[in-house]
C-alpha positions as CSV (number, residue, x, y, z in Angstrom):
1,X,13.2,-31.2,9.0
2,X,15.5,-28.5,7.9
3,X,16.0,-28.0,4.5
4,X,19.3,-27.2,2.8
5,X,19.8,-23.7,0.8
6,X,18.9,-23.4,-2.6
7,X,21.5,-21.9,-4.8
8,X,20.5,-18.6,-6.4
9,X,17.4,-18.3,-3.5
10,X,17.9,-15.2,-1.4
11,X,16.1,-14.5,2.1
12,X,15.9,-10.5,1.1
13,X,13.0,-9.1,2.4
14,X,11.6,-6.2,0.2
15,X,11.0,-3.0,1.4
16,X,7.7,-2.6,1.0
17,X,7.0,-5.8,3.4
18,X,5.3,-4.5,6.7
19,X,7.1,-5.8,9.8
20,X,4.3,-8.3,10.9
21,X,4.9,-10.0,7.8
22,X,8.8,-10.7,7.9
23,X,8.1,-13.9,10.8
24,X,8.1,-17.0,9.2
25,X,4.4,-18.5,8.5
26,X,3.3,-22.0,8.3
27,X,1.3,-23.5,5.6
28,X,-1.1,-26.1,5.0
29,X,-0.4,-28.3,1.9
30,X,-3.6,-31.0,1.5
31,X,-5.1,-33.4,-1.0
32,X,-1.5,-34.7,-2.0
33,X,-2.1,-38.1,-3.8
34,X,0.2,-40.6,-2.9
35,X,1.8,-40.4,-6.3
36,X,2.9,-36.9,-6.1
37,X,6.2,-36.1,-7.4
38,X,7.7,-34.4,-3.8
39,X,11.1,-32.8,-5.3
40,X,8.5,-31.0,-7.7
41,X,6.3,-29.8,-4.9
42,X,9.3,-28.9,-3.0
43,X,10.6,-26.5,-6.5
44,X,7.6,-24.8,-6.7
45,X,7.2,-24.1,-3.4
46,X,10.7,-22.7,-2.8
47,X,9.9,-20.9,-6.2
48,X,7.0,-18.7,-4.6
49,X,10.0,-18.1,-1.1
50,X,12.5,-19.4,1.1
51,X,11.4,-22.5,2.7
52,X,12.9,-23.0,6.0
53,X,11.1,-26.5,6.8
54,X,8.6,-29.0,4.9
55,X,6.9,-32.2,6.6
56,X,4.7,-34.6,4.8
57,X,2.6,-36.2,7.7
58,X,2.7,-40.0,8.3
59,X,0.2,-42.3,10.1
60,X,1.0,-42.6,13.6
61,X,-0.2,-46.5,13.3
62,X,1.3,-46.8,9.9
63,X,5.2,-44.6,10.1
64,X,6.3,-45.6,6.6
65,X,2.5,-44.7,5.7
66,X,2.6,-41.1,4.2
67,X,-0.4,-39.0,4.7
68,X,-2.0,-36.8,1.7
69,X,-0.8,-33.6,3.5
70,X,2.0,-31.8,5.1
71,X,3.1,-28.4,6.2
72,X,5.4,-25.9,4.8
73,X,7.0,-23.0,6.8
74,X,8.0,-20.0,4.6
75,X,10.7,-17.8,5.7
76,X,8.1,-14.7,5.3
77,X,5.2,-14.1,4.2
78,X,6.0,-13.3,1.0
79,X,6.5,-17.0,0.0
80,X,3.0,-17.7,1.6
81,X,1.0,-15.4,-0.4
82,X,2.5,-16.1,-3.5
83,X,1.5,-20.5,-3.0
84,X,-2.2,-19.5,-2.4
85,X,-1.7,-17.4,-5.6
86,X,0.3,-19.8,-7.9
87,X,0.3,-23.3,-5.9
88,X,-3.0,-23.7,-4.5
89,X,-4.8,-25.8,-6.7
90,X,-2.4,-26.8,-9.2
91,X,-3.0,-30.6,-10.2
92,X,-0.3,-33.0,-9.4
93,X,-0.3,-37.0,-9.8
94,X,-1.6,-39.3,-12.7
95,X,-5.3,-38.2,-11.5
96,X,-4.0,-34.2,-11.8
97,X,-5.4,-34.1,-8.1
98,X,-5.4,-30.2,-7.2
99,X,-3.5,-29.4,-4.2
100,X,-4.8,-27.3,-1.8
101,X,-2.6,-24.8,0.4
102,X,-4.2,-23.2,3.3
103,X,-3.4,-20.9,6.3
104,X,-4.7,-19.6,9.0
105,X,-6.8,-16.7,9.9
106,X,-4.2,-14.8,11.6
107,X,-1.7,-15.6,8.5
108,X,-4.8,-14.1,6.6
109,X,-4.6,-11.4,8.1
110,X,-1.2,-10.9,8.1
111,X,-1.0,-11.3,4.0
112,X,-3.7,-9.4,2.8
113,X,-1.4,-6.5,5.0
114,X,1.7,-7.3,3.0
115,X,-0.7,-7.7,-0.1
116,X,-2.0,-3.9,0.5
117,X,1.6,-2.5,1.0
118,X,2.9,-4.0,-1.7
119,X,-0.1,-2.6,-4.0
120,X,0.3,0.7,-2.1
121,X,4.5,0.7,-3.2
122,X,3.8,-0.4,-6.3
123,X,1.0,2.4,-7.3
124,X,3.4,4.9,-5.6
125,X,4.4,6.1,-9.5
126,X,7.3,8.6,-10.0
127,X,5.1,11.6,-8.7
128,X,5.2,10.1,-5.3
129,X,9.1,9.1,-5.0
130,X,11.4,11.9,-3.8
131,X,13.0,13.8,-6.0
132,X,16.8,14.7,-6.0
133,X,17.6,18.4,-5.9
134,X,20.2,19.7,-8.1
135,X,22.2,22.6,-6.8
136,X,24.1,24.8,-9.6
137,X,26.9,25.0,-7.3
138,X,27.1,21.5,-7.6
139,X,27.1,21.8,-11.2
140,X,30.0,23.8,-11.3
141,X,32.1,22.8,-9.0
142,X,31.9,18.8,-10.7
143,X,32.0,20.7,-13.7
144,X,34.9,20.7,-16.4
145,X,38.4,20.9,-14.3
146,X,40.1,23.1,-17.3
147,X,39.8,26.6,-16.4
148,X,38.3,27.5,-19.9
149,X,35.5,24.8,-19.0
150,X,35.1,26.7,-15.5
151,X,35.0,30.0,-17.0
152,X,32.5,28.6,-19.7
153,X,30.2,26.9,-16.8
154,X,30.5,30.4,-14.5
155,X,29.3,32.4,-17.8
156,X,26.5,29.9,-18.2
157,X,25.8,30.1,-14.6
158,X,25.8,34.0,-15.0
159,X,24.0,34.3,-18.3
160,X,21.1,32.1,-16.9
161,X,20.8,34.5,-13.5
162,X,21.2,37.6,-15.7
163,X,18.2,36.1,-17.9
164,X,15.8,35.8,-14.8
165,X,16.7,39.4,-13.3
166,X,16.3,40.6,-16.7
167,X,12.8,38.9,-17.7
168,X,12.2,40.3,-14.0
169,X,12.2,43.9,-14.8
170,X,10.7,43.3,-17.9
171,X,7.1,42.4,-15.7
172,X,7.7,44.9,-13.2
173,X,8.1,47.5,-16.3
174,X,4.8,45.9,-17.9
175,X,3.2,46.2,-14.7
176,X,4.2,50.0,-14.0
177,X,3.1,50.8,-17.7
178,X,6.8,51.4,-19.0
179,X,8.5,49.5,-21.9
């Protein structure tokens, strides 16, 4: 069944996410006991992603007879990988039964991809991200608007290129001997 929105939930993908990992991915939820609180399974579930469906199995002799395991299908992977990290085995019931949440191999796969690209953007450090380039003319011209703060910002402007040609023929003179 379809499952309505959850306030404050947002279907964003990140970035960083590759693109086989933005198809929604179907997980195994075992071991339930059958006194397992379902709206809590349901919140921590949706807490790890978007859930777009959830269906706790029943017996096909037995409707009304819930089985001890259902599937969830996450929007992304996203959601998937983090309920192997944070749901999978968490005890639920009177007996604190651990749950068990499961996918397949080509879901494997498919995380431990988004799991090395989001280690790969998160190492990426300041070094790595571009850098923005800062022209003086842009300086200026978003400079003061008062034409003594222009004048002030052109003299700046001036002073700091008459301080590099000047250091400049101060090496070429140490060079040549002269000073």
């Amino acid at each position: 069944p379809q499952l309505p929105a959850v306030p404050g939930q947002s279907a964003e993908t990140p970035e960083w996410l590759p693109p086989s990992a933005t198809i929604p991915m179907t997980m195994f939820i075992g071991k339930l006991p059958s006194d397992f609180d379902e709206k809590l399974l349901l919140a921590l579930l949706r807490a790890c992603g978007p859930i777009s469906s959830w269906e706790q199995k029943s017996s096909v002799i037995d409707p009304t007879k819930k089985l001890d395991f259902g599937y969830c299908r996450f929007v992304n992977a996203l959601g998937a990988m983090r309920a192997l990290k944070f749901v999978h085995g968490k005890p639920m019931g009177k007996n604190q039964t651990p749950i068990v949440c499961t996918i397949g191999a080509r879901e494997k796969a498919v995380v431990e991809e988004a799991k090395e690209a989001r280690h790969a953007f998160a190492n990426m450090g300041p070094a790595m991200m571009p850098q923005p380039v800062i022209k003086k003319e842009a300086i200026i011209s978003k400079g003061p608007t008062t034409a003594a703060g222009t004048a002030a910002a052109e003299a700046a402007a001036e002073a700091e290129a008459g301080a590099a040609e000047g250091a400049e023929k101060k090496e070429g003179a140490a060079e040549t001997g002269e000073g």
